[in-house]
N, C-alpha and C positions, 0 to 999 in steps of 0.2 A: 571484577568489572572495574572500568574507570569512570572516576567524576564525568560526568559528563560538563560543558562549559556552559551551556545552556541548559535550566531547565528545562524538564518534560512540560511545567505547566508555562510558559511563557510563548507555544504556541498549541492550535487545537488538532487534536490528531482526528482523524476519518476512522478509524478503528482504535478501541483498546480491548483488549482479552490478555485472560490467563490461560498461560500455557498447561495444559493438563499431561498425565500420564499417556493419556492418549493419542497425545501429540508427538512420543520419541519415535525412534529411530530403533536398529535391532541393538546399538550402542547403548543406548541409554540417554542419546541426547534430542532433544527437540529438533524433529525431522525440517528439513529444508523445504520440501514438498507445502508442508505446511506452513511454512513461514511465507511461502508464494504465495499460496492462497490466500491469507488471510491480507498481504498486499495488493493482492486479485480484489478484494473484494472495497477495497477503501479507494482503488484507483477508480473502479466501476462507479461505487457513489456520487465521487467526484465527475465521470465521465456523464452519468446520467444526470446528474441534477445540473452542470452546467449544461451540456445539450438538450434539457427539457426532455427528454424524453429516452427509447431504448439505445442502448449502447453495447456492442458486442467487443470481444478482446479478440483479435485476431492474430496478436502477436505479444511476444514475451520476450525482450531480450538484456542485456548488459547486465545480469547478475554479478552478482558479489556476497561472499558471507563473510563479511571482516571479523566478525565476532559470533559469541555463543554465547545460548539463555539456558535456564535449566527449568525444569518443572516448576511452577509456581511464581515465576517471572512473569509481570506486566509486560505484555508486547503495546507496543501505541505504533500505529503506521500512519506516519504522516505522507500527503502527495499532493504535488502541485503540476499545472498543466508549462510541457516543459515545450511541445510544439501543436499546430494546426497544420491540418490540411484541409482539401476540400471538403471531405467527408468524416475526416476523423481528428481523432485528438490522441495523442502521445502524449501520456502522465506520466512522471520520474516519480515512483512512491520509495521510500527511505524509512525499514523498521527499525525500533529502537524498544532494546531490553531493560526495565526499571528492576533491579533485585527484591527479593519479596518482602524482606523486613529491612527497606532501607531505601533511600535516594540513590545510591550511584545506579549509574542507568552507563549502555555501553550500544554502538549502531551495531545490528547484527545482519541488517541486508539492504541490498539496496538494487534498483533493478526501474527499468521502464516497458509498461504495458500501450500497446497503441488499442484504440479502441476504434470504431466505426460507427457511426451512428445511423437506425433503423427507423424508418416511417411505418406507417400502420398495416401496409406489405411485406415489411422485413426485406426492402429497399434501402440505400443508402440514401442518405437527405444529406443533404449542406448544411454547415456550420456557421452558424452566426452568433457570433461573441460579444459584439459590437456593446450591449448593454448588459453583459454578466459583470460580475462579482467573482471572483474566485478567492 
């Protein structure tokens, strides 16, 4: 892995986990599949707590796996909201690999989730950003 230029801790990631055995591949390496999801689930955070309420994934696209982790690697998936629309929100979430006894850290995916936001119907509702935070 390489230095990374940035600390891991200089910003705050929406997920971190260790990669387990249960996480490869039929190779031996930590499945992709999984590395989606667990991006899956840090852009969701972000989609629901900035939208106040339910948030579905409707879409998954512009993957990349520049790099590779190995069992027992910190994943930290950071994600910020990259656009709006009427009803949804498009998050770019960006995972990065920490080595298990050590600092270099290396980006191992990268990819944008759009999400939709659900009223108490499981309707689409409008986005209003006007006073978030992100």
């Amino acid at each position: 892995m390489s230095k990374s230029p940035e600390p891991v801790s200089d910003r705050s990631p929406l997920i971190r986990v260790t990669a387990m055995p249960a996480d490869t591949n039929p190779y031996g390496g930590v499945f992709g599949g999984w590395l989606m999801s667990q991006m899956a689930l840090g852009a969701g955070a972000l989609a629901s707590r900035v939208g106040e309420g339910k948030a579905v994934v409707v879409s998954a696209t512009d993957f990349a796996f520049p790099g590779a982790m190995a069992v027992g690697d910190e994943l930290s998936v950071y994600c910020d909201i990259a656009a709006t629309g009427t009803t949804s929100l498009t998050i770019a979430a960006e995972a990065v690999a920490r080595e298990r006894n050590g600092e270099a850290t290396t980006k191992v995916a990268q990819g944008s989730f759009k999400f939709v936001l659900l009223d108490d119907n499981n309707r689409p509702r409008a986005v209003v950003l006007a006073s978030k935070q992100t």
